[in-house]
C-alpha positions, 0 to 999 in steps of 0.5 A: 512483460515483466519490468524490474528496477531495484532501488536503494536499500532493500527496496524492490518493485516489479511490474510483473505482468501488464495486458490491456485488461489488466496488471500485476505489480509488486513492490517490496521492503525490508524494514529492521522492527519484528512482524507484530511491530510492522503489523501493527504500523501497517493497520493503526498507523495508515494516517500517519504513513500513507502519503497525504498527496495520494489522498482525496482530500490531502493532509485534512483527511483522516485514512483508517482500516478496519482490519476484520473481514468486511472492514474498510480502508477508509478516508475521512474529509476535513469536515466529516462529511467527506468520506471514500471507501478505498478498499474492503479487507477481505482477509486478515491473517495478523503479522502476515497478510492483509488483503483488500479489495477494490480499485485505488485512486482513478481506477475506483472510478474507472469501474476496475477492482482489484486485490492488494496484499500486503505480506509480512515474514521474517528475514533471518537478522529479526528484520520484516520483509514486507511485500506490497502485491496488487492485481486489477483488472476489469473492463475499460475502453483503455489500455490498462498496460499504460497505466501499470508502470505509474500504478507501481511508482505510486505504490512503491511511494505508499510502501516506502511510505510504510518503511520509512515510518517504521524506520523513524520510529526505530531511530528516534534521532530521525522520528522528529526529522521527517527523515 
């Protein structure tokens, strides 16, 4: 099954294969900054761009990733005490590829893993393209088809998330906007 819906800019998600073991969605954006600078947004910026609903403990945590082999993307509580480890790096080639490990949200407690990439490469204006690229799997009494559509909506967020940070921090006129 392979379900594709484009939205505006230059924004593209797809639900490239679902089973009921298991999918793979993929979601992309082209943002107008160079590699190094979506590089750099993408693993010290997290906290500032990661939507806060799709968090454990909203906007009183603190996410990070640790951007090394074994590293972790991480979520910190109010308190300090609170903690969940989303994912663990398991390849970092900068301004390129980010992988991690792991299964995000209710998948993580449904015993299922998975591999997230994020891709970064240039486009001929001086623009990125990046690519949100993620494959779980694993067993569970559900049907995991059923859950790849709102997976790739929720991912779509997270992505877009990403670009319009990087969007606002090109145009400081939106950065104190919100937009």
């Amino acid at each position: 099954m392979v379900l594709v819906v484009f939205g505006t800019g230059n924004a593209a998600a797809a639900v490239k294969e679902a089973a009921p073991n298991g999918f793979t969605i993929e979601n992309e954006q082209v943002v107008a900054v160079d590699q190094a600078t979506a590089w750099k947004a993408l693993v010290e910026d997290v906290d500032r761009w990661w939507p806060k609903d799709h968090t454990w403990w909203g906007a009183e945590s603190t996410l990070s990733i640790d951007a090394r082999a074994g590293g972790c993307f991480c979520e910190i509580g109010r308190d300090g005490k609170q903690q969940a480890q989303h994912m663990t790096v398991s390849f970092v080639d900068p301004g390129k590829t980010l992988r991690l490990l792991g299964g995000l949200g209710p998948l993580q407690g449904m015993g299922l893993n998975g591999a997230m990439e994020f891709r970064l490469s240039a486009v001929k204006d001086g623009g990125t393209r990046i690519v949100l690229h993620y494959r779980a799997g694993g067993y569970t009494p559900d049907d995991l088809s059923k859950f790849a559509a709102l997976v790739d909506k929720v991912q779509g967020l997270q992505l877009g998330g990403l670009a319009d940070y990087l969007r606002r921090a090109r145009d400081p006129a939106k950065a104190g906007s919100g937009k």
